[in-house]
C-alpha atoms as one frame of an Amber mdcrd trajectory, in Angstrom:
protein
  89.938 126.379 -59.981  92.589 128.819 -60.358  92.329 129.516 -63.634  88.376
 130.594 -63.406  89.328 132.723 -60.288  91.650 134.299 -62.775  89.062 134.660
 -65.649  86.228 136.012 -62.940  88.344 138.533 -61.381  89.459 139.971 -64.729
  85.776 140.466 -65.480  84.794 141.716 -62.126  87.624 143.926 -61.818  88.859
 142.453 -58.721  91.075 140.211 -57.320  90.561 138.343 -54.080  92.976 137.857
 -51.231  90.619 134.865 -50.277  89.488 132.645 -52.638  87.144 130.558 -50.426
  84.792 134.146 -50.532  85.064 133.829 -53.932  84.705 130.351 -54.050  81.279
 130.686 -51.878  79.576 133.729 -53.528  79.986 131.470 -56.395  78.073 128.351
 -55.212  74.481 127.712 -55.756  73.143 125.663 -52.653  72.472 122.971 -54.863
  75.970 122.585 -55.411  76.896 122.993 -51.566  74.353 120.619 -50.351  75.652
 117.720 -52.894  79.615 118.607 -51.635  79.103 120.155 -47.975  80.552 123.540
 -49.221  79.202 126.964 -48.175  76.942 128.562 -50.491  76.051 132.030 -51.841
  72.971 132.865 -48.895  74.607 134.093 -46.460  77.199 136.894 -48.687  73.820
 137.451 -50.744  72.479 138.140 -47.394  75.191 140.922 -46.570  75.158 141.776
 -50.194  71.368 142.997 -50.625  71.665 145.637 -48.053  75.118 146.739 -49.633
  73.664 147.478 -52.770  70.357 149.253 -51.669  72.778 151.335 -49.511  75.249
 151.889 -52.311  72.134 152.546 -54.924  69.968 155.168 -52.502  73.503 156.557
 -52.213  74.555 157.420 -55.780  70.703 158.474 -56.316  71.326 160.546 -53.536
  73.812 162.397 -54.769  73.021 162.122 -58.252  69.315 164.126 -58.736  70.013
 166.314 -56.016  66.432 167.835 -56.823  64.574 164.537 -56.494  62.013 163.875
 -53.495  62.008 160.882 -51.464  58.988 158.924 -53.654  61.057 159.290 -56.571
  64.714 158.697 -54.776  62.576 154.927 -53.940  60.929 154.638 -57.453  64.207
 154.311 -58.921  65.984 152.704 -56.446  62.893 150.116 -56.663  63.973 149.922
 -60.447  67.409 149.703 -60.459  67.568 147.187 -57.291  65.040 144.420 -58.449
  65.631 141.174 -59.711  65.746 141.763 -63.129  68.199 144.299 -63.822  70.605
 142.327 -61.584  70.108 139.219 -63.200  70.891 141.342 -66.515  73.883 142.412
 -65.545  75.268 138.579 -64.215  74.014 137.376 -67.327  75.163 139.996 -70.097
  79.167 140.203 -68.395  79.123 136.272 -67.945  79.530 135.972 -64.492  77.133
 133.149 -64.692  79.278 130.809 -66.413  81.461 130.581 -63.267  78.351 129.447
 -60.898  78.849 126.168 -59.028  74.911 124.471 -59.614  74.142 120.952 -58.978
  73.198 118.903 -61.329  69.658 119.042 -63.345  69.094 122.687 -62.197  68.805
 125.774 -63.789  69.183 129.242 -62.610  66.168 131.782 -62.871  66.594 135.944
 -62.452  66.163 135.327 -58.655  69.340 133.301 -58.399  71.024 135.208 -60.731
  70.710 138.204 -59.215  71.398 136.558 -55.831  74.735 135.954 -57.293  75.060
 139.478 -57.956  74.654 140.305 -54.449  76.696 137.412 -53.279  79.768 138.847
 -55.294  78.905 142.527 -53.397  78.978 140.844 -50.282  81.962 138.774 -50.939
  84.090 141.962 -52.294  83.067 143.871 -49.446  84.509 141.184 -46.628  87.958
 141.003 -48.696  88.026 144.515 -49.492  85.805 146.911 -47.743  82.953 148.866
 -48.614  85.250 151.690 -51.561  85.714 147.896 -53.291  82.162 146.810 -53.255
  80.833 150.297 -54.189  83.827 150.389 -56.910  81.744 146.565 -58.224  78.463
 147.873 -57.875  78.705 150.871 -59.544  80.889 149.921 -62.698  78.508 147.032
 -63.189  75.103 148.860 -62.466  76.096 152.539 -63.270  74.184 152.661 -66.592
  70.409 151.801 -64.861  71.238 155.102 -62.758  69.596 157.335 -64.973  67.549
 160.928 -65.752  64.401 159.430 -66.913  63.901 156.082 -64.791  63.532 153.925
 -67.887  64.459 150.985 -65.890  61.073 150.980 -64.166  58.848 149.420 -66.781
  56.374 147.381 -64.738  55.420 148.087 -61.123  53.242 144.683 -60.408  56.100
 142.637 -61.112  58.797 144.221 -59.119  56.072 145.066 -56.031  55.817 141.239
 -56.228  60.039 140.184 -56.295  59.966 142.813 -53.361  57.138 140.785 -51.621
  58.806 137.520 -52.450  62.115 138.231 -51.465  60.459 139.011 -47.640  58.544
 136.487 -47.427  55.363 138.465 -47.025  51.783 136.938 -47.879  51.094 137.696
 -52.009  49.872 141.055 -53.346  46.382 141.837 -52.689  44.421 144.035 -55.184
  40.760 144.867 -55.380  38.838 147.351 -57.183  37.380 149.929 -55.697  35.395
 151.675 -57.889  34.702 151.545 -61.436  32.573 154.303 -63.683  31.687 155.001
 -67.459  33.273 158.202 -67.963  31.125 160.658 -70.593  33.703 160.361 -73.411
  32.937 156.517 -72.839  36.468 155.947 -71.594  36.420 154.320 -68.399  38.016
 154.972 -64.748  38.910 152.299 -62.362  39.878 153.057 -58.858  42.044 149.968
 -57.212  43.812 149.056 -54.476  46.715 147.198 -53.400  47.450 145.613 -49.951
  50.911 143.936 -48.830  52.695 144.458 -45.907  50.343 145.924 -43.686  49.948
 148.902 -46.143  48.004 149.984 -48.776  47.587 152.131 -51.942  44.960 153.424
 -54.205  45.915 154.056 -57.895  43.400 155.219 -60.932  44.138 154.088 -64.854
  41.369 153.389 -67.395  41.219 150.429 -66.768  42.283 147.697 -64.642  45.473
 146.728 -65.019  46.086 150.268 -65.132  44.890 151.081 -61.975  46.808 147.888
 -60.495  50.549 149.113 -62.054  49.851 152.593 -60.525  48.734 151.097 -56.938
  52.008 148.921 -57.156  53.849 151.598 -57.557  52.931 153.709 -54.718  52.788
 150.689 -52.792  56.525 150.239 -53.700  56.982 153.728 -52.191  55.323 153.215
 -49.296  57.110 150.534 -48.914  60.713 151.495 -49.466  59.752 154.480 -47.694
  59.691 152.512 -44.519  62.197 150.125 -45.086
């Protein structure tokens, strides 16, 4: 597989002293289980926290002006599972992923194998490499106006999902006929032991804006 290694690095920008790191952050479990290779899960593992680090980080430095809700609104954004599986998919890393056979890789594996790569750069070349990865690759989400952050409920839910924490509760809490006959709902959303209250005119509204505070809440404490 020398010749992929070659290819992959090229794209990634970086070239491995150990191939088997490679070799792993490369390999869906699917393909492990069937050959008794190491997979992707554990460098994914190391990985995740790299890149919230590495994200919060730039932000950080970034929108100097920002306050802490909005340094985790677009960390939230930038972080989630879709704009990670964007990026494997749009440079092709995922035509070098090891899968067994009959599968097919969703945004959560995809950007699994984002993380995997993180991790896998940062145990062959330190944490300058992996920031070097993460930030070529993901530099363009970092931006002014948070247009990354398009809808709350889904990314409150990959957040949920990815800690294994009971589903997203929401419930409303009020609703009332407003005189210009618009309407106003009041709704809240529960998940890991916390809880938000967001307003929209109407529901779904009022769910995206309690997913988003939740988010904050949530990142807050994380």
């Amino acid at each position: 597989m020398k010749r992929e290694f070659f290819e992959i690095e090229k794209i990634i920008g970086y070239s491995f002293k150990d191939d088997e790191l490679l070799l792993s952050a490369l390999t869906h479990p699917s393909y492990g289980n069937e050959r008794n290779m190491t997979s992707y899960e554990r460098l994914e593992f190391v990985g995740d926290s790299i890149v919230d680090f590495i994200i919060a980080d730039e932000l950080y430095k970034r929108f100097e002006n920002a306050d802490e809700g909005s340094l985790s609104k677009m960390r939230a954004g930038i972080v989630s599972r879709e704009p990670l599986a964007n990026i494997v998919k749009r440079n092709g890393f995922d035509e070098y992923i090891l899968i067994g056979g009959g599968r097919e890789l969703g945004e959560k594996e995809l950007s699994n194998i984002f993380e995997s790569l993180v991790g896998a750069i940062f145990y062959d070349g330190g944490i300058d490499k992996a920031r070097e990865f993460i930030l070529k690759f993901a530099s363009e989400l970092i931006n002014s106006d948070n247009s990354t952050i398009k809808d709350y409920k889904s990314e409150l839910q990959n957040v949920i999902q990815k800690r294994k924490l009971k589903p997203v509760e929401y419930s409303v809490v009020s609703h009332e006929r407003l005189e210009n006959n618009s309407h106003r709902y009041v709704v809240e959303a529960r998940a890991d032991g916390k809880r938000a209250v967001g307003e929209g005119h109407n529901r779904q509204e009022g769910e995206k804006e309690a997913a988003r505070k939740l988010l904050e809440l949530i990142f807050k404490n994380k």
